[in-house]
Every structure is written in C-alpha cells, then in structure tokens.
C-alpha positions in Angstrom: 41.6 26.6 100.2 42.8 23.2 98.4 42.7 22.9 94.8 39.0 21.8 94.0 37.3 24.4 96.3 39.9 27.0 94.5 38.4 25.7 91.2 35.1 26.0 92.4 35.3 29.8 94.3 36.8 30.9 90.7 34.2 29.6 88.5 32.0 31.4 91.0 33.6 34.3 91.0 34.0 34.9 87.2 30.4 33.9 86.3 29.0 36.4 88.6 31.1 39.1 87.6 30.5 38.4 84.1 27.2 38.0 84.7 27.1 41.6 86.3 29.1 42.7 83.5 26.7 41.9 81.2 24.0 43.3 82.3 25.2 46.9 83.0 26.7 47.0 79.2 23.1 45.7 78.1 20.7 48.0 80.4 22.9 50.1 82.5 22.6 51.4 85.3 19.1 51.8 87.0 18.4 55.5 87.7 16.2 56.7 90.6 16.0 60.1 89.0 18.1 61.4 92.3 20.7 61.0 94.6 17.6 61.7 97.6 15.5 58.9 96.0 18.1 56.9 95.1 19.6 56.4 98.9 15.9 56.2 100.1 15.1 53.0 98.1 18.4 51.3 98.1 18.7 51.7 102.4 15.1 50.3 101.9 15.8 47.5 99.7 18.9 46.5 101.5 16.9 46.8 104.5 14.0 44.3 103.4 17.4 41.8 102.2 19.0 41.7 105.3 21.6 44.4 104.2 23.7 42.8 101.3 25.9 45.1 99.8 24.4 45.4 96.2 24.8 44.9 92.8 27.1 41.6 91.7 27.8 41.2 95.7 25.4 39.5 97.1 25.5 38.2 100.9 26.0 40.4 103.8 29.6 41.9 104.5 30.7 43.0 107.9 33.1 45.1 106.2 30.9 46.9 104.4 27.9 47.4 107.2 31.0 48.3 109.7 30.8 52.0 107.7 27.3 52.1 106.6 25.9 50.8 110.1 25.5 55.1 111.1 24.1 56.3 108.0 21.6 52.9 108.0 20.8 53.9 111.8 20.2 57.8 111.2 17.9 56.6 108.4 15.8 54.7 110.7 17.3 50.9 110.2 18.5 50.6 113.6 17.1 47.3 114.2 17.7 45.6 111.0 21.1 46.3 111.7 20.7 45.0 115.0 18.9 41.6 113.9 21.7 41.7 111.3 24.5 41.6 113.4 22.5 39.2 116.0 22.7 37.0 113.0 26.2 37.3 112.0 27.3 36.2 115.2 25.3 33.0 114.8 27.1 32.4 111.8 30.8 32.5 112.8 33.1 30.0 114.4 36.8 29.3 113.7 36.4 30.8 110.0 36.3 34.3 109.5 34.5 35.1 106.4 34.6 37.5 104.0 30.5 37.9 103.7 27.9 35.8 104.4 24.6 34.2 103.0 22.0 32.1 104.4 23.5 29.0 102.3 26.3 29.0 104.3 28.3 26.4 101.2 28.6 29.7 99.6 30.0 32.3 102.1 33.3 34.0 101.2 33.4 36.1 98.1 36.7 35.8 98.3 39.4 33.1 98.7 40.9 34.4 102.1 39.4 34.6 105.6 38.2 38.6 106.4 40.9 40.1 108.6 38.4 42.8 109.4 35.5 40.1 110.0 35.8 40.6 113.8 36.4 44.3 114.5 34.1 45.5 111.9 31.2 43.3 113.7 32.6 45.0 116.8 31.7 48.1 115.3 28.3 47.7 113.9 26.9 45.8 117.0 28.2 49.1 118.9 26.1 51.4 116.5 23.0 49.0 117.1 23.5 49.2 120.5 23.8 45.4 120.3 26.9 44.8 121.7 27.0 44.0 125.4 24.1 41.7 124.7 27.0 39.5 122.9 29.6 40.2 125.3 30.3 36.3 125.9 30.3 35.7 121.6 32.6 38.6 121.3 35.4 37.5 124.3 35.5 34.5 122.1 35.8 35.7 118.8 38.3 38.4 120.6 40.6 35.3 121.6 40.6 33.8 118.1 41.1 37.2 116.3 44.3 37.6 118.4 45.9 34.3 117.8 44.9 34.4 113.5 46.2 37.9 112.9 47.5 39.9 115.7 51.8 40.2 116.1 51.0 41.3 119.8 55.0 41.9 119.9 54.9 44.6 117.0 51.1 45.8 117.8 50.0 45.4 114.5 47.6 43.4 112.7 49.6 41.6 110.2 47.8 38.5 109.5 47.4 37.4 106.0 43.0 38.1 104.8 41.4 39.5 102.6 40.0 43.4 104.0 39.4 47.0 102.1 41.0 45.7 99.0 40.1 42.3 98.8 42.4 42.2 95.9 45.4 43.0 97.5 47.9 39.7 98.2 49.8 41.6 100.8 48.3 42.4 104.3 46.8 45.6 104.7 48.4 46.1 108.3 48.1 49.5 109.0 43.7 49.6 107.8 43.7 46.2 109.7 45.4 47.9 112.6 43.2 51.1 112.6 40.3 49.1 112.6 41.0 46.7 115.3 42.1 49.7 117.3 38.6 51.5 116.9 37.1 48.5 118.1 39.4 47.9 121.1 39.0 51.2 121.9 34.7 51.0 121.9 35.4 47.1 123.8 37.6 49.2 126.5 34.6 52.0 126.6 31.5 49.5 127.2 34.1 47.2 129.9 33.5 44.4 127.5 36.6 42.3 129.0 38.2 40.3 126.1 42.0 39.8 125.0 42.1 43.1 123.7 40.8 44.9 127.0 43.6 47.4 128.3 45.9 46.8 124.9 44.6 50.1 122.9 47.8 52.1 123.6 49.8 48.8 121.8 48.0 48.9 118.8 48.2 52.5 118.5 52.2 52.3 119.6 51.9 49.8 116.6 49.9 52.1 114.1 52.8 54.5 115.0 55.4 52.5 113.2 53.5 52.7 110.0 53.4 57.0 110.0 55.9 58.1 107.8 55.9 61.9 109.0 53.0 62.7 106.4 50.9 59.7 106.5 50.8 55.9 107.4 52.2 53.6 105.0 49.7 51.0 103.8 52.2 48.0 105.2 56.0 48.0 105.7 57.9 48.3 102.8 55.4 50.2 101.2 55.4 54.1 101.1 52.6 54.3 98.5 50.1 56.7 99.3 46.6 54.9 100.1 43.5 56.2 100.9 42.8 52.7 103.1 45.7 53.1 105.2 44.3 56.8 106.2 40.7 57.4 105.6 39.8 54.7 108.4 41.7 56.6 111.0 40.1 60.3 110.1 36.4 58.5 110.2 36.8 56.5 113.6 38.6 59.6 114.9 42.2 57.8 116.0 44.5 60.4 115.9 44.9 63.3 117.3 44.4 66.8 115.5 47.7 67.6 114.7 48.2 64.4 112.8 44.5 64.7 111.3 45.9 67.9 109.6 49.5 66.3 108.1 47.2 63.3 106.5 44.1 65.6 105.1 46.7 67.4 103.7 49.2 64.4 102.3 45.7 63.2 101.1 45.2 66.4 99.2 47.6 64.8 96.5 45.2 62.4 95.4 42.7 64.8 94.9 41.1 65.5 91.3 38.4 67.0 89.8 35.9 64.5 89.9 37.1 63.7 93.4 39.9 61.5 95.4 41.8 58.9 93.9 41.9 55.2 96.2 45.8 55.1 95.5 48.4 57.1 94.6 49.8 53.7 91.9 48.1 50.9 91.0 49.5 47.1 92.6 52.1 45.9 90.4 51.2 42.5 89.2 52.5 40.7 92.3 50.6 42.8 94.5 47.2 41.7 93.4 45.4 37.7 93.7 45.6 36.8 89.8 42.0 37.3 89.3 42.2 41.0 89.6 45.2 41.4 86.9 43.4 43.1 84.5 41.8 45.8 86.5 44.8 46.9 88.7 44.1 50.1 87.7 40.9 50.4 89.4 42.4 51.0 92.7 43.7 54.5 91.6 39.9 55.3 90.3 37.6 57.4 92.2 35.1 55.3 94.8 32.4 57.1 96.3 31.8 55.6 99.1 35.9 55.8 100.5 35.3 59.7 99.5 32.3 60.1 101.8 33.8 58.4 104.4 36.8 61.1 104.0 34.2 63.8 104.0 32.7 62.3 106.7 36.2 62.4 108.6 37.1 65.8 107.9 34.1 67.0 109.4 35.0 64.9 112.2 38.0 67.2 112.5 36.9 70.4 111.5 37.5 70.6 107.6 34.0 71.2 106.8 35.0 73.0 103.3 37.0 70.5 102.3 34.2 67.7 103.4 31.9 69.8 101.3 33.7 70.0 98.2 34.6 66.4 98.4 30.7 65.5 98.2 29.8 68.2 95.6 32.4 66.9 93.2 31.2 62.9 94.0 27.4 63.9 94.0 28.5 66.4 90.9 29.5 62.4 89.1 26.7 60.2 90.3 23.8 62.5 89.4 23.9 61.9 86.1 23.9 57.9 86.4 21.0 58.7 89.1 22.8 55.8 91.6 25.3 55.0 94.0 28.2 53.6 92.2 30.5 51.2 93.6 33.6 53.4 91.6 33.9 55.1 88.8 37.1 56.3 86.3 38.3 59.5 87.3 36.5 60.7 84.1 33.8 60.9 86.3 32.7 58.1 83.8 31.6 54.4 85.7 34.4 52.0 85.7 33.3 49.3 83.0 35.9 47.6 81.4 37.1 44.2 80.4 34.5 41.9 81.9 34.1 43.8 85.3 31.4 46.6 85.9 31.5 48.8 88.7 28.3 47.9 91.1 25.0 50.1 90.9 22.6 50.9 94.1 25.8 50.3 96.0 24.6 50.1 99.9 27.7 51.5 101.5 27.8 54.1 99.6 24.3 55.5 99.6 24.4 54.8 103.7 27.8 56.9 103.9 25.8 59.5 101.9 22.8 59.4 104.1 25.5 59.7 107.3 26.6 63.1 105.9 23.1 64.2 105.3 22.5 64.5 109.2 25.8 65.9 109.9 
C-alpha cells in the first residue's frame, strides 16, 4: 500500500468508525425485544444484502461467513450463501482481500491482504455445497495461497495479512494454520486436487510446534494465551480428544462472569497497526460471537455443561441491549469508548447463535 492509498484507506477508516461511533452514543443500539427475534431479522437482513457483516462493516467478509456459513444454512440461507460465495470467487485474483463490495475501489477494510481470504472461502463453499462446482477457481487460488503465505518447510502459515484480529501487526500463524488445515482437510475429503492435496499431516506436524503442553501459542515467541489460536481448532474439530480437554481447560482461565475473555493481555503498542492504539484493550473484552463458537466446539467434544454455561452468561449480557453485539466490556456493558463503538445486529454472531440453536 503506497503512501496516498495509505492516506486514503485511513481517512476511510476513521470516518466510518467515527461515523458508527456517533450514532450508537446518539441512538444506541437498536433492540429487537429478543435474542429469537433479533437473529431472525438480522440472518434476514444480511440475507436480502448479500451477507455483510453489520454495523460500521459494510462489504462481505469471507472471514466472517467462513463461521457463520452453518448457522446461515440451518436457518434456511443456504443459497444466498451459495450465490455469495459464487460471487466472491468472481471477485478475486492475485489480491486477497480482506472483504468485499460491489465497488470493487473500495474493498479491503483493512490495509493488509486477508491471510484467511482463501481457506475461509474454502470453508463456506463446502457448507453451500458449492465447492466442487469451483474446483478449477479453487486449484488456482490454492497455488497462489501457497506461494503468499505458506513456509511449506515449517508447515505453518506464516505469511504477513490481516485475519481474526485484523489489528494485530504480527502474523497470527497458529489461527492461520488451523484454518488452512480445516480446509485442506475438506479439499482432501471432496478429491479437490490442488497444492494442498495430500499435505494435511504437514500443517498439522506444523500446528504441533505451536502447542505448548497446555495450548497453542498464538505465533512463536508468543506464549500469551489467545482465544484465536484455540477456539478455531475446537470448532473445526482438529485435534484429537485428549488435546481438546488440555485447551478447554487452559481456556478456563480466561473465563469470567459475563463470559470468556479474547486474550489473556492486551498487544503492547508494537503489537497492534497504529490505528488501533487506543483500544488495545479491547482484545481482552468479552466477544460473543468467539464465545459461541467455543460453545459450539465444546459440544463438538462433549462439554455440553460447559457449552451451556458459556451461552447463558453471553445471552445473560445481550438480552438487555436486545442485539448481537460485536464485543462488549467484561462488565457485561457494550464496548464504547474513545471514538470506536462496538457493532450492533452483528451477523456472525447472531448466525453462531442460530448454529447452537439446532445443536
């Protein structure tokens, strides 16, 4: 990104945000009167807009449909996803973004090309049963994946993008790994040949040198305890029992009240892109739709009392505000502070929600 376009991104950027910001001090949040309600008209409304995220986030982000593409299918969306993904894969080339809109001058909400892009459209074509029609699209996008972020010596995905924490300046190798390994793993299961085909026992060789005994390390070099670095792996189911139990477990640390914390510290300033210097301290906040995800893992597992006690202490937060909530303060109060508001009717997690429903 050269100088002007960097100009131009964070002008973007900070007038939407503040723009955002504005608006939820002024009306707050809108309130569907339930949680039922509430995921009922945001899946619809997402639905009818081509599945953007919500809130201050507008375009459509791979990332977030990879997790919401089950609950969006259970509740009946199965070909919006479908036409959705169909569409994405019209839209990429040699750039992976970040999210996309149909002006494509204005894809990428953020600065760095989505190291997650590829897998996670992996993953939601595979939920819309979508994906062997793109077979050809996805060998190519395979290839390119590989040679951007993949250290095929190591087995992990080390490239530098933006992914969960879009904040973060560092790579986020062990998520990045878990999620290319979940979609290697589906590629392998429909014999979709690409440059990944027969290389899921690398990756997971690779994962392997992130597991500290208790849990995977975000990166190397970093022992920090993050919920992105382990939730991904209970949800997709990449790990075997045994190591399942040591995580939930290492997990149960972050664990409050209100529900689980994203981090067990915030990024020191170095750790974050400058624009998110003032709200390190959201990362160690409370975000619904990482807890469902987790509840949706332990169940995956066999920790249904835990999976339930996760969602009563989330739903136990949101009912009040009558909304999905992108985060909120471990309070249990919405995270609105210093020019940033958390996002309402926030898609991913209302479809996470709905996923849990038909559990």
């Amino acid at each position: 990104m050269g100088p002007l376009s960097a100009t131009r991104y964070y002008s973007r950027e900070l007038s939407r945000r503040l723009a955002h910001y504005a608006r939820v001090r002024r009306h707050g949040y809108p309130d569907h009167g339930s949680l039922e309600q509430a995921a009922e008209t945001i899946l619809a409304e997402r639905a009818a807009g081509g599945i953007e995220s919500g809130g201050h986030f507008h375009g459509v982000w791979p990332r977030d449909l990879c997790f919401a593409a089950r609950g969006l299918v259970t509740a009946g969306y199965q070909e919006t996803v479908a036409t959705t993904g169909d569409w994405l894969v019209s839209q990429l080339s040699n750039v992976f973004y970040t999210d996309f809109h149909t002006d494509a001058s204005v894809n990428a909400a953020t600065p760095a090309e989505g190291v997650d892009t590829f897998p996670a459209l992996v993953l939601l074509l595979a939920e819309a049963d979508r994906l062997e029609y793109h077979a050809e699209s996805i060998a190519t996008l395979a290839a390119l994946h590989d040679r951007k972020f993949v250290d095929s010596n190591r087995g992990l995905v080390t490239g530098a993008g933006s992914s969960w924490w879009d904040s973060a300046a560092a790579p986020r190798e062990a998520y990045n790994t878990a999620l290319l390994l979940a979609a290697a793993r589906v590629l392998e299961s429909r014999e979709i040949p690409t440059v990944f085909t027969g290389r899921s026992a690398a990756l997971r060789e690779g994962l392997g040198r992130l597991w500290n005994g208790s849990y995977f390390d975000e990166r190397r070099g970093s022992s920090v305890l993050a919920c992105d670095a382990n939730v991904p792996v209970l949800y997709f189911g990449l790990v075997e029992p045994s190591v399942a139990e040591t995580i939930v477990n290492s997990l149960g640390v972050l664990e409050t009240p209100n529900g689980l914390r994203l981090r067990g510290a915030s990024f020191s300033p170095r750790e974050v892109h400058p624009f998110f210097l003032l709200h390190r301290d959201y990362h160690t906040q409370i975000w619904p739709w990482n807890s469902f995800a987790y509840a949706v893992g332990l169940r995956r597992y066999g920790f249904d009392a835990r999976a339930r006690r996760e969602v009563e202490r989330v739903e136990r937060c949101l009912a009040p505000v009558g909304t999905f909530l992108e985060l909120y303060r471990v309070t249990g109060k919405p995270y609105v502070k210093r020019g940033y508001a958390a996002v309402g009717d926030f898609m991913v997690a209302a479809a996470l929600w709905r996923e849990l429903q038909s559990l």
